[in-house]
SENU-929043 format. One record per atom (N, C-alpha, C, O): x, y, z; chain; atom name; residue number from 1. Coordinates in steps of 0.05 Angstrom, whole numbers, always signed. Example, Ala and Ser with C-alpha at 12.3 -4.5 7.8 and 13.67 -1.06 7.14 Angstrom:
- +264/-114/+156/A/N/1
- +246/-90/+156/A/CA/1
- +264/-66/+156/A/C/1
- +285/-66/+169/A/O/1
- +257/-45/+142/A/N/2
- +273/-21/+143/A/CA/2
- +258/+1/+157/A/C/2
- +268/+23/+161/A/O/2
//
This chain:
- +63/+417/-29/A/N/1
- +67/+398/-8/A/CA/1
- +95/+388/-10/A/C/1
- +100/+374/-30/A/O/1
- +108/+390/+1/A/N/2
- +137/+379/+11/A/CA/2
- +134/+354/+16/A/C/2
- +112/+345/+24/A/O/2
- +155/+337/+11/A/N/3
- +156/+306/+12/A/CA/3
- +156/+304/+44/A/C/3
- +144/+284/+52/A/O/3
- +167/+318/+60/A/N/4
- +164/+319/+87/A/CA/4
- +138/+314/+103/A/C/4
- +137/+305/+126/A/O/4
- +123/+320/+91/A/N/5
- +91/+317/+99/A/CA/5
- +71/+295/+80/A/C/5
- +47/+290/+86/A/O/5
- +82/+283/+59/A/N/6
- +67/+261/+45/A/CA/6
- +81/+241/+55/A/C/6
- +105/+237/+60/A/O/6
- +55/+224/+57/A/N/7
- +60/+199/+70/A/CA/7
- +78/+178/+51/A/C/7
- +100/+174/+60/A/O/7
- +73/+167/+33/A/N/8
- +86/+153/+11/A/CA/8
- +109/+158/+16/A/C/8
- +125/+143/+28/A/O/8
- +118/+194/+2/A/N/9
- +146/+189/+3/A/CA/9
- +169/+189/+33/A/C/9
- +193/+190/+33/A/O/9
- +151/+186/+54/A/N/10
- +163/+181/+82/A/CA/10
- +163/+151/+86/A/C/10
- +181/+141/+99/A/O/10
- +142/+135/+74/A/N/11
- +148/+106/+77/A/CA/11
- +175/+94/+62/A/C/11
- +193/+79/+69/A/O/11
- +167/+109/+35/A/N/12
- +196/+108/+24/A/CA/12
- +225/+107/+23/A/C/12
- +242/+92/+12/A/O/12
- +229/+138/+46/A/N/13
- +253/+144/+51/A/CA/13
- +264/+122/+72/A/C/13
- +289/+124/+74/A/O/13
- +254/+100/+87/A/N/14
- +254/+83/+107/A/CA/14
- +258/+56/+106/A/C/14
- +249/+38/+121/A/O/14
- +279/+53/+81/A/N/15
- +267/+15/+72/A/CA/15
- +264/-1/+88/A/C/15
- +249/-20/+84/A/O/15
- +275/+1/+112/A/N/16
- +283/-17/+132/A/CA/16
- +247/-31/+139/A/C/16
- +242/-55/+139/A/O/16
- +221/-5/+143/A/N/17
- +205/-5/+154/A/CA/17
- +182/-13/+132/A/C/17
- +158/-6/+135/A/O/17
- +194/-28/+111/A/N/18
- +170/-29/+90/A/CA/18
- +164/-59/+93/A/C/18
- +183/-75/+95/A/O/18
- +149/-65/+94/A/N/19
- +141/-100/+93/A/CA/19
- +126/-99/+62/A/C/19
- +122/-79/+48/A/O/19
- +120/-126/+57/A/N/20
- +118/-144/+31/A/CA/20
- +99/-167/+38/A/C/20
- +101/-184/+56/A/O/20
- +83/-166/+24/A/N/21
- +59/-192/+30/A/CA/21
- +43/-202/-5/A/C/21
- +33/-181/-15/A/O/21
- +41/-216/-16/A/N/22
- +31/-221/-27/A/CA/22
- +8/-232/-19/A/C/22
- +6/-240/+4/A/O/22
- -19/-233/-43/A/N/23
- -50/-224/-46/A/CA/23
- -62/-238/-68/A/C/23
- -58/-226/-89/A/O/23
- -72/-256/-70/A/N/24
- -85/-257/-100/A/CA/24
- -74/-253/-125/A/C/24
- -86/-242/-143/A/O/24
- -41/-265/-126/A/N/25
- -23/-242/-143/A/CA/25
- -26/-219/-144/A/C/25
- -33/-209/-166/A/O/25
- -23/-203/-125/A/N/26
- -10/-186/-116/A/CA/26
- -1/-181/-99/A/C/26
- -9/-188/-77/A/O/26
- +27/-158/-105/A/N/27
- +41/-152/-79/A/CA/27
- +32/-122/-66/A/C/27
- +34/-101/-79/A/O/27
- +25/-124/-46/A/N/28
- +20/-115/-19/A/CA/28
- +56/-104/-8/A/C/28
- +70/-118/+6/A/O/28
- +65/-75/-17/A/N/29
- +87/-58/-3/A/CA/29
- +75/-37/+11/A/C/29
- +62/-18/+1/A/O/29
- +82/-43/+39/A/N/30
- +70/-20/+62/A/CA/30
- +80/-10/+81/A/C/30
- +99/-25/+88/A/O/30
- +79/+3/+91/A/N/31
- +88/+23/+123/A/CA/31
- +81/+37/+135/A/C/31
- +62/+51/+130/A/O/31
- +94/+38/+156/A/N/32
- +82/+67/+171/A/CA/32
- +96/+100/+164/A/C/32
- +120/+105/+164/A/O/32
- +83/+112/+161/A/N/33
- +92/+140/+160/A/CA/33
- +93/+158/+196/A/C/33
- +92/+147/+218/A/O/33
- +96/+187/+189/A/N/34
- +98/+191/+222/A/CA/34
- +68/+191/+232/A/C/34
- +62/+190/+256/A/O/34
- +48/+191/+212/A/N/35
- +27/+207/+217/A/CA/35
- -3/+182/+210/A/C/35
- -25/+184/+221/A/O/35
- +5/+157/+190/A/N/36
- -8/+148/+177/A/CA/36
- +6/+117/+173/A/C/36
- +27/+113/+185/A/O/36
- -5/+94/+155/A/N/37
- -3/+81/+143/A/CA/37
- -4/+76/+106/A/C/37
- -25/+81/+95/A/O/37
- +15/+70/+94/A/N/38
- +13/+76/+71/A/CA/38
- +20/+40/+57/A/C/38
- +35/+22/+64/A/O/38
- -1/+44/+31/A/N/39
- +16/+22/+21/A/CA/39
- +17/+21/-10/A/C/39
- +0/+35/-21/A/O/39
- +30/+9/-21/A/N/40
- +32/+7/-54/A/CA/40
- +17/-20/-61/A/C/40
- +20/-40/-46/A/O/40
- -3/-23/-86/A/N/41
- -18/-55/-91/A/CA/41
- -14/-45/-117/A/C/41
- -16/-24/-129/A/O/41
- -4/-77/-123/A/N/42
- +2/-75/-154/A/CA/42
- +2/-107/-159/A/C/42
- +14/-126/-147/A/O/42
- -14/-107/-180/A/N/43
- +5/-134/-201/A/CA/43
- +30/-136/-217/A/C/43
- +34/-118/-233/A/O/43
- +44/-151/-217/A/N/44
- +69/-146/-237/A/CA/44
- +65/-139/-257/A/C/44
- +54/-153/-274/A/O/44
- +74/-110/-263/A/N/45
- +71/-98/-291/A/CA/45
- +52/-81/-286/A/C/45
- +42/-70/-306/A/O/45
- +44/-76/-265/A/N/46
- +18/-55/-260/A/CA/46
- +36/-34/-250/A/C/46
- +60/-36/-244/A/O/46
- +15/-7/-250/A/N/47
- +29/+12/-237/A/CA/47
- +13/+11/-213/A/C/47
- -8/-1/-215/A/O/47
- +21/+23/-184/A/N/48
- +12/+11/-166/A/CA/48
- -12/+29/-154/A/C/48
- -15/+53/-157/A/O/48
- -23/+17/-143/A/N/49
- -48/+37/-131/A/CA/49
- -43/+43/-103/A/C/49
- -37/+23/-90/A/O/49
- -42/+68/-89/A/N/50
- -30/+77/-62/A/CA/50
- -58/+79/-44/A/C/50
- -78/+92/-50/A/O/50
- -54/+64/-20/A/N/51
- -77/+69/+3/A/CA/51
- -69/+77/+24/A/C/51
- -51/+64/+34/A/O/51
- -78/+97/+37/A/N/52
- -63/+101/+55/A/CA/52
- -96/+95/+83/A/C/52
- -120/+91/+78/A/O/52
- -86/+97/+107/A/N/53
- -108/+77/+128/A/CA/53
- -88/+93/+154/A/C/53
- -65/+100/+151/A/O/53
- -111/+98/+187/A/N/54
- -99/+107/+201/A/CA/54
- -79/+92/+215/A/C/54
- -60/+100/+227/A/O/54
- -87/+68/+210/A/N/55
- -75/+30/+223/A/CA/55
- -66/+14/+211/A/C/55
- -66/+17/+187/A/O/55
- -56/-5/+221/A/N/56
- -43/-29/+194/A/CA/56
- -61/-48/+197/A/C/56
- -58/-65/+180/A/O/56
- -79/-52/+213/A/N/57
- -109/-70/+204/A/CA/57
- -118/-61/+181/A/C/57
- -121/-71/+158/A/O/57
- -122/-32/+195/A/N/58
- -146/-20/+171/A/CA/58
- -133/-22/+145/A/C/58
- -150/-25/+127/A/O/58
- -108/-22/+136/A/N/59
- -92/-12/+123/A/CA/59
- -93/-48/+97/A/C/59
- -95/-52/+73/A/O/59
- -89/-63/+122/A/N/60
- -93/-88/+95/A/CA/60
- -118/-96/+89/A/C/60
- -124/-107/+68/A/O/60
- -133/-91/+106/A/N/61
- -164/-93/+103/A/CA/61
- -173/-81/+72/A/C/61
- -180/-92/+51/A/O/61
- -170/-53/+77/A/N/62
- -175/-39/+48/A/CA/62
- -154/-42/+25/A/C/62
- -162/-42/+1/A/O/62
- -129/-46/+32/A/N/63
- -114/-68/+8/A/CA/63
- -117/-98/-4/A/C/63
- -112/-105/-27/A/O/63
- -125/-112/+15/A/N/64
- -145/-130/+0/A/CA/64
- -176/-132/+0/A/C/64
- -187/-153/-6/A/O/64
- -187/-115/+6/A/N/65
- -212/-104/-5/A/CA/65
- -206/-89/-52/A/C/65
- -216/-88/-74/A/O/65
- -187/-83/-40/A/N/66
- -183/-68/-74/A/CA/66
- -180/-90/-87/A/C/66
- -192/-95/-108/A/O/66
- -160/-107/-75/A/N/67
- -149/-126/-95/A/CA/67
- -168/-144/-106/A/C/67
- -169/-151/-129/A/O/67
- -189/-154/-80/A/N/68
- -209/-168/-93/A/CA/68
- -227/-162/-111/A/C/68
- -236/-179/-126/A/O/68
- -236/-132/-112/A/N/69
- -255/-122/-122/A/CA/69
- -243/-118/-150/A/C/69
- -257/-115/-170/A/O/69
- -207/-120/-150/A/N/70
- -198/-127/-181/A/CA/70
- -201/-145/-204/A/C/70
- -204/-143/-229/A/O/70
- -199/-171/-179/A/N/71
- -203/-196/-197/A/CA/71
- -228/-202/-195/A/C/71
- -234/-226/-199/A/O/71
- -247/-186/-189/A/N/72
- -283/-196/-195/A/CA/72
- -286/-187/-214/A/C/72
- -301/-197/-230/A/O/72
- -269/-159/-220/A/N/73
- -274/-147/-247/A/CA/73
- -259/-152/-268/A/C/73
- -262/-142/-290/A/O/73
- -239/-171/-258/A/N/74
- -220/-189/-289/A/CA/74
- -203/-163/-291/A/C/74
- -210/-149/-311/A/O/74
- -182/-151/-278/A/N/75
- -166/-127/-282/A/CA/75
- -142/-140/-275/A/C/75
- -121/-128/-275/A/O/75
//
């Protein structure tokens, strides 16, 4: 797979188009790709967990769906 066709590294190549939200201590880095929504969740010092969603509803919805389901489990 060519970086041309993954979503991540297309949100990436774009800083302009990345937004930033913090969560429950955590930060919430996301975008749109051509095809998709992608985002990075991480705590400081975490490595980050990638979601990708067809929408940017859906897209924070299941990013803070993760995040919560982190701190129920003390992670």
């Amino acid at each position: 797979m060519t970086s041309e066709h993954d979503p991540a590294s297309q949100a990436l190549h774009d800083p302009d188009l990345i937004e930033e939200v913090q969560f429950l201590d955590h930060r919430i880095r996301f975008g749109p790709t051509r095809s998709a929504w992608v985002s990075f969740v991480a705590r400081q010092g975490q490595r980050p967990t990638i979601v990708l969603a067809t929408d940017r509803a859906t897209l924070m919805a299941e990013a803070r769906r993760l995040i919560r389901r982190r701190v129920e489990e003390g992670r």
